[in-house]
C-alpha positions in Angstrom: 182.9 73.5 135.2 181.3 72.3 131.8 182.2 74.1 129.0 179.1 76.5 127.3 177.2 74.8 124.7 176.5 76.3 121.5 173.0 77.8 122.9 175.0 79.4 125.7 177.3 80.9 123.0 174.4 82.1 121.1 172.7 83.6 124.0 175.6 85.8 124.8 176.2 86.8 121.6 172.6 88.2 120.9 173.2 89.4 124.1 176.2 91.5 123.8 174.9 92.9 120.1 171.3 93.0 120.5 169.6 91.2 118.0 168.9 87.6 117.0 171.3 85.5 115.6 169.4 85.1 112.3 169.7 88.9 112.0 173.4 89.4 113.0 174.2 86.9 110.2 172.2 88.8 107.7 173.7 92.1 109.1 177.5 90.5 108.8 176.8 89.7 104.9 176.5 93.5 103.8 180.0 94.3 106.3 183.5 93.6 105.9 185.1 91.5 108.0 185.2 91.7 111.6 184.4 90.7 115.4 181.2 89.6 114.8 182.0 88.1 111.5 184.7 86.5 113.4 182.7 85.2 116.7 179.3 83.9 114.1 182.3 81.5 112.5 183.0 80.3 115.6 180.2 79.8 116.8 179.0 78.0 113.4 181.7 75.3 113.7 181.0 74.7 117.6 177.4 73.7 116.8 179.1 71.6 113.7 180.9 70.0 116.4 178.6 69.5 118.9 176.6 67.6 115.6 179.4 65.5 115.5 180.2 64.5 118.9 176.5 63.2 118.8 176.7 61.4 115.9 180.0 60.0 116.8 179.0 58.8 120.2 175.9 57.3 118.7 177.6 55.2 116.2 180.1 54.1 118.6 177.3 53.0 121.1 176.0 51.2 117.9 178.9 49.8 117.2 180.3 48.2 120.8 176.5 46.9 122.0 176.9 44.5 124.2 175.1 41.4 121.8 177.3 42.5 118.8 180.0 40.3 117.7 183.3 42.9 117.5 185.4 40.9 114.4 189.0 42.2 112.9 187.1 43.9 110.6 184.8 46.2 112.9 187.5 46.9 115.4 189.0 49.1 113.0 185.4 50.7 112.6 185.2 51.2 115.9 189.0 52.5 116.4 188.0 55.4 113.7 184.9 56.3 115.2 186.3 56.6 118.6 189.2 58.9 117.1 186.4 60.7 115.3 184.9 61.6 118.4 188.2 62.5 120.2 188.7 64.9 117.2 185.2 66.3 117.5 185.6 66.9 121.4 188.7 68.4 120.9 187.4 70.8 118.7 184.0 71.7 120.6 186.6 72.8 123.1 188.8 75.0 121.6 185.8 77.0 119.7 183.8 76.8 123.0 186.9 78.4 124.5 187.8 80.9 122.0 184.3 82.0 121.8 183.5 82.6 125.3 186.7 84.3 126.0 186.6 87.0 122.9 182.4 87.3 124.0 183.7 87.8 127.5 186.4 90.7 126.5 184.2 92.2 124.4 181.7 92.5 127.2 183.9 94.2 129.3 185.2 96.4 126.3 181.5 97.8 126.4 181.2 99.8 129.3 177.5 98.9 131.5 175.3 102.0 131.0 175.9 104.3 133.9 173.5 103.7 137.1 171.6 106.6 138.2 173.3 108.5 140.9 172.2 107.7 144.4 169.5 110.4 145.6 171.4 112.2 149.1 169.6 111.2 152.3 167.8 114.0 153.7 169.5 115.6 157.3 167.6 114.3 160.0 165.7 116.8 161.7 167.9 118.5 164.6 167.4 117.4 168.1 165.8 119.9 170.4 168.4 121.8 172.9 167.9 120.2 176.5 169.0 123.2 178.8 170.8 122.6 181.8 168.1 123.3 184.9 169.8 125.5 187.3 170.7 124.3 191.1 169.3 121.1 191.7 
């Protein structure tokens, strides 16, 4: 299964509190610390990381093209960039996984509004008594 992206993360955070993201982080200024100051941080540094696995995976494409001369020099270019985007992966999944897992226990925390009880069938009408004819 692939792991949310930061729009995913975002979705179901405005989901769960109701409002756009711009307006939970204006909301989180005026507040002490908390959940949601706690899940916007998270969810800032995933889309930092998601940045950098792009640009990462960019330069390394740059870097390993197939008409390019690799020299001693620009294999240890290529050895950091690499390890770059290791560290950046690594990262995008432990906020994507800390995020989605506090957004999904909070979810639950909030009990779903209450459905409207089911309306009560009405009786059926009651079947007319067949009497018994006597002696045939």
């Amino acid at each position: 299964m692939p792991h949310p992206t930061s729009t995913e993360i975002a979705r179901r955070i405005e989901e769960l509190y109701g409002a756009p993201l711009a307006g939970l982080h204006a909301h989180v200024r005026d507040q002490p610390p908390g959940m949601l100051s706690a899940l916007l941080g998270m969810h800032h540094d995933l889309v930092l990381a998601e940045r950098s696995i792009v640009v990462h995976r960019d330069r390394l494409a740059q870097l390993i093209q197939p008409e390019r001369q690799i020299n001693a020099h620009e294999v240890s270019h290529v050895l950091d960039c690499a390890r770059r985007l290791a560290e950046a992966v690594a990262v995008r999944d432990v906020q994507t996984t800390a995020a989605a897992a506090v957004v999904q226990s909070l979810g639950r925390a909030c009990p779903p509004e209450p459905s409207p009880a089911p309306t009560p069938a009405a009786p059926a009408p009651a079947a007319p008594a067949v009497s018994a004819a006597p002696g045939r």
